[in-house]
N, C-alpha and C positions, 0 to 999 in steps of 0.2 A: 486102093484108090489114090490117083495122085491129087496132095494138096496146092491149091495156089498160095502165091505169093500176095499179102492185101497189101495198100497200099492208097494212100488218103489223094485226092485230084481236085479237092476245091472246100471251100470254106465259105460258109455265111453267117451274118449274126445281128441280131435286132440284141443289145443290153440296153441295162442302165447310163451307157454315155452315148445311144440314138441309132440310128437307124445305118447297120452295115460294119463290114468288119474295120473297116478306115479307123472311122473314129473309136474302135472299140480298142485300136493298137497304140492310137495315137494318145489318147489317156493312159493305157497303162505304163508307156514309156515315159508319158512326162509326169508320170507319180500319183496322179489325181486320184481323189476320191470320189464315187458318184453316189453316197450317201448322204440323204438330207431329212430336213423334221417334217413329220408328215403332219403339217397343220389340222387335216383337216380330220384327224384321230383325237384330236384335241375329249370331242365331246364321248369319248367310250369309254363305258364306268369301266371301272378297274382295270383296263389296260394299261399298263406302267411302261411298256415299251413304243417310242413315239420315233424311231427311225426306221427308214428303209430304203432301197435305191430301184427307185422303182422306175422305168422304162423313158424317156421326156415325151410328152405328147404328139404324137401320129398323125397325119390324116389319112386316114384310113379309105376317107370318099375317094381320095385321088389316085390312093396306090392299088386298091384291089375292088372290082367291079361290084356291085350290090348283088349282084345275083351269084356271085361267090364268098360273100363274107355274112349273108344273111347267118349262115350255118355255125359262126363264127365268135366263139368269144374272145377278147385280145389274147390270149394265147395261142390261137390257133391263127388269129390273125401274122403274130408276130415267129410259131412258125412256119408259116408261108412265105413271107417273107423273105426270110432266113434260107428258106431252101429255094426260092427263088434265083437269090443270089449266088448259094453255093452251086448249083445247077451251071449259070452263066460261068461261073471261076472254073470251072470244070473244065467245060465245052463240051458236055456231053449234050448231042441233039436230040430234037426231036423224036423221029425214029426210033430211037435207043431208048430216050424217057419213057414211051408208051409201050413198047414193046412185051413186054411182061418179063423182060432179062435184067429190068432195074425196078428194088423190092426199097420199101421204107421202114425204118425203125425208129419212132421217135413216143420218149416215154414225158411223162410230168407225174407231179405230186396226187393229183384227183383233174378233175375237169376246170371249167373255170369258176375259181370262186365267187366272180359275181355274178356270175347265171346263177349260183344256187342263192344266194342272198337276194337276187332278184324274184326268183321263184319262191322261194321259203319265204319271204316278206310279204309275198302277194296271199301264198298257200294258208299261212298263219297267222294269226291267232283262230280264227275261223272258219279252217276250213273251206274255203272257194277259189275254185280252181277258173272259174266264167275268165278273167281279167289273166291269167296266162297265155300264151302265144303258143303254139303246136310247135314252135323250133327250139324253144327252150332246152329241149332235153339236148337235141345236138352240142351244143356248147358245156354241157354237163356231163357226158357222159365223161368217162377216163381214157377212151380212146379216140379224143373227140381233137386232138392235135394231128395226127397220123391222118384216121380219115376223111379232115377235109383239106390237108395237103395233096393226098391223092383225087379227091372229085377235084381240086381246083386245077391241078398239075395232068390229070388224065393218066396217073400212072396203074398199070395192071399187074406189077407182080406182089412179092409176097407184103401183106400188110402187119408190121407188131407195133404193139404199146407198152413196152417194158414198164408199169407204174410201180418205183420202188425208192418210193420221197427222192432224198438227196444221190440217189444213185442211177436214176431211171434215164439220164444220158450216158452215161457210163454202159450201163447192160444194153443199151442202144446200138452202142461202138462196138460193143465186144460181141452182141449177135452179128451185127451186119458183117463184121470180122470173120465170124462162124460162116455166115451162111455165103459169102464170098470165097473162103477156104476151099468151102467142100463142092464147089461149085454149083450152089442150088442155086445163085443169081450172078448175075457178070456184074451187077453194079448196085449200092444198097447208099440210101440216104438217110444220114442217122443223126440223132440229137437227141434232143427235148428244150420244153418250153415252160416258163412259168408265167407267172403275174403276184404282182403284191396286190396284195388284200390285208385287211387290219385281223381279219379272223385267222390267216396264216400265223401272221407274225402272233397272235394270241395262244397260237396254241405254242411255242415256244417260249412265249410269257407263262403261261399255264406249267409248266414244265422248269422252270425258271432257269433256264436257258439262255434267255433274249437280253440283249444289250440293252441299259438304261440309260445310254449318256446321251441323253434328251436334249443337251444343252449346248453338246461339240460333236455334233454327228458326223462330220467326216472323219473325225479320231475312232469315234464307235465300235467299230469291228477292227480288233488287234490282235490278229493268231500270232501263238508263242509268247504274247510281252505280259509282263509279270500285274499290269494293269486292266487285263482284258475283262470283260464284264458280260460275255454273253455272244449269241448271234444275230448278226443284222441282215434282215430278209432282203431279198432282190428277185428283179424279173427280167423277162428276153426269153431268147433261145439263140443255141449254139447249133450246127448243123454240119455235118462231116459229108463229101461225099465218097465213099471205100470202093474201090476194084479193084482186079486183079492186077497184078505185077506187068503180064504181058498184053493186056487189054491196053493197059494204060498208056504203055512202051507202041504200039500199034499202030494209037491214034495220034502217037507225038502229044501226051497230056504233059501237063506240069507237075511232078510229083512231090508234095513237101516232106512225105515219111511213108515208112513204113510200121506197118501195127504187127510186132512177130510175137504178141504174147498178152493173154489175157487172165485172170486171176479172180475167181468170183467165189467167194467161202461166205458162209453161213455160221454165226454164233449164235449158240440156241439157249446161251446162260442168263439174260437179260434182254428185254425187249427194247430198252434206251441207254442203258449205258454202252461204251464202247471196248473192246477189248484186243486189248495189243498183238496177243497171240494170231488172234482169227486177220488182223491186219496184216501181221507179218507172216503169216500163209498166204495171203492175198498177192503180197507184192513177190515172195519167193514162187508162188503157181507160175504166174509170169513172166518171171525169169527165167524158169525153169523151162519153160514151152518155147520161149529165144531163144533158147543155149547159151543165157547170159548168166554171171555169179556176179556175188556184188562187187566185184571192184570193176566190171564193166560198167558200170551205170555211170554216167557223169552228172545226171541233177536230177529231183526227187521232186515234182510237182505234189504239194501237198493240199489233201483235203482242210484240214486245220481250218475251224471255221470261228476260231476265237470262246471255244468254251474250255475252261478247267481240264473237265476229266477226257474231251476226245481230244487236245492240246497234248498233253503229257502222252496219253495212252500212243498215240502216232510216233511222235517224237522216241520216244521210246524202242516203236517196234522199225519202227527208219534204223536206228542205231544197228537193232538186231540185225537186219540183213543186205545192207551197203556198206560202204569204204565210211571211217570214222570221218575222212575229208571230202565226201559227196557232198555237194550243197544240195540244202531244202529252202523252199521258199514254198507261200500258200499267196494265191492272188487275190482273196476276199477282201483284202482291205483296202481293195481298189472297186470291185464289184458288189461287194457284200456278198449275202450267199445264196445264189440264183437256183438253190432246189433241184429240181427235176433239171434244168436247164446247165447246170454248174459245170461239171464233167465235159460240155461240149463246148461250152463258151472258155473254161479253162485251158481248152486243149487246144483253142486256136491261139492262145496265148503261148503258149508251150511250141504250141509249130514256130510261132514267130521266132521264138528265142534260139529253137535249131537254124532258123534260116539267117540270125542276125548274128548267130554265136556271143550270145549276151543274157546274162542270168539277170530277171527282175526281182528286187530286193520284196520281202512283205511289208506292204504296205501297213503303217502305223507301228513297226517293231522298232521301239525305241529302246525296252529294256527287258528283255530275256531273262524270261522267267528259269532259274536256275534247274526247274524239274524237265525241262525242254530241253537241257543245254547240253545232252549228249548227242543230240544231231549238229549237224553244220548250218546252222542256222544262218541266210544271207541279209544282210542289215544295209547293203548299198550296191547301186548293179555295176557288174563286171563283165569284163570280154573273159570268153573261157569256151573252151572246148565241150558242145553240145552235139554230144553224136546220138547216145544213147539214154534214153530217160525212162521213168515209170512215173504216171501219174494215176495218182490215189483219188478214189473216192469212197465214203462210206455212210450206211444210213440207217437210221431210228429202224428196228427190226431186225436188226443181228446182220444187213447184208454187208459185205466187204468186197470193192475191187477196187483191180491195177490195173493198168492200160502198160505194155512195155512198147515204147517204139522208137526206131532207128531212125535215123537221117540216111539219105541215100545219096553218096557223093561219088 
């Protein structure tokens, strides 16, 4: 069977600094952080983590009709959105949308959390269900981002929900990758979406994980630096849209990369900690399926989400299978860490920097932690040759990938 060539033709993004990929570039280039105190967590006994970067307020009446967003809880609102706009960046029409030759791939963490806060609030302490809504569950379910992008979009091919926490846009990009390849669709629309909720960010409290610096939240989330104290939850969605090589080349699209390699391994040693090995299989699968070795790679998009043991353990396995002078950099200390969402929203930051040829330093890395400090860790941004890159993501339950992809000049 002959494989196609994938290759990315547009981009969309509802994050934590507002509505579209504009301002989602235009923050990360001018440093910012969109991490703040979430006042109104104030009152949750024993939550000790009181930051996040959660989405700026929406109107939602205005941007999406009531009779498509009834179905809808803000994460599926926000990836709608998202592929709304990656759609338009595209230019893929009509036609082509419906057709059933363009398939969607978009994963998150569970459904939205406060459909089930709303339901379990209502459900609990007593049992009565009377005061529920019959749509409730739509918003709850875990493939509840995917399928109401396609009722609202009208799209008929293949539908997935990769749900695998922090990696579930990552395995998004890398099916649609797949199913582009083998030609099972000519065009796949891929991401994921999150939302902050205080009971997210708890169970990373619970796990003690979660940043406390309650007090300087835009420093809060600091992959690599020797002061980091945890991770700071975020929300949005990121939104790829992948076809093929000559599809793309056909219609005269824009192409920002090509995706030549994907890397997805399983550690079955521990269900939360992280392990260097199974990473550094991840990122050499990848490479390996490019044709690339590591002194091809010229920058290292890192998962790094500012915790101790997956800081080191990355750092680490970065060493193990790239050039000692590759630079790493993680973008969370500008976004925090968008979950389900992260992998797709990082990656349009990643496009940007192939198409600016300019590395974005990690945000809040002031002092490098010495267990870190055999990657090339980037502390200030630079012009530099981004042809080829691997960006990492990895998640609670042993999964591990790499995304390896070219610039096309």
């Amino acid at each position: 069977m002959q494989l196609n060539r994938v290759v990315i033709t547009g981009r969309g993004a509802v994050s934590p600094f507002g509505l579209g990929v504009a301002p989602l570039i235009e923050n990360i280039w001018a440093g910012e952080s969109a991490v703040c105190h979430m006042e109104e967590w104030q009152s949750i006994q024993g939550l000790k983590s009181r930051v996040a970067a959660p989405v700026p307020p929406l109107d939602y009446k205005s941007l999406l009709p009531r009779n498509v967003r009834r179905s809808m809880g803000k994460m599926a609102i926000y990836a709608t959105l998202a592929t709304r706009e990656a759609i338009e960046d595209s230019g893929v029409d009509e036609p082509l949308l419906t057709s059933g030759e363009t398939g969607v791939a978009i994963g998150s963490t569970t459904g939205s959390p406060v459909a089930y806060e709303d339901f379990y609030g209502k459900y609990l302490p007593h049992r009565v269900l009377e005061e529920i809504k019959s749509g409730e569950f739509f918003k709850m379910m875990g493939h509840t981002c995917v399928a109401n992008v396609c009722l609202a979009l009208g799209i008929r091919g293949e539908q997935w929900a990769p749900v695998s926490a922090c990696t579930s846009s990552s395995q998004s990009i890398g099916l649609g990758y797949l199913l582009v390849k083998t030609g099972r669709q000519q065009v796949m629309l891929c991401g994921g979406a999150e939302e902050v909720h205080a009971s997210v960010t708890g169970v990373f409290d619970l796990l003690r994980a979660a940043s406390c610096n309650n007090d300087n939240p835009r420093q809060a989330c600091r992959p690599f630096d020797r002061d980091r104290d945890g991770v700071v939850c975020g929300g949005g969605s990121g939104i790829l849209v992948l076809e093929s090589y000559e599809h793309a080349i056909a219609r005269g699209a824009r192409i920002y990369g090509e995706v030549v390699g994907f890397g997805n391994v399983n550690d079955s040693s521990h269900i939360a900690n992280p392990d260097k090995d199974s990473m550094a299989r991840a990122m050499a699968k990848a490479m390996e399926e490019g044709g690339l070795n590591g002194a091809d790679i010229d920058y290292v998009n890192a998962h790094a989400t500012g915790t101790e043991l997956g800081d080191i353990a990355e750092a680490t396995a970065i060493a193990q299978v790239v050039d000692s002078q590759t630079p790493v950099s993680s973008l969370k200390g500008h976004l925090g860490h968008t979950l389900g969402a992260a992998g797709a929203l990082e990656m349009i930051g990643v496009l940007e920097m192939m198409q600016r040829q300019q590395i974005i330093p990690t945000g809040n890395l002031e002092n490098i932690d010495a267990r870190c400090g055999q990657a090339c860790l980037v502390t200030e941004r630079r012009d530099a040759p981004v042809t080829t890159v691997l960006k990492n993501n990895f998640a609670l339950g042993g999964v591990n990938t790499s995304l390896a992809i070219k610039r096309i000049v």
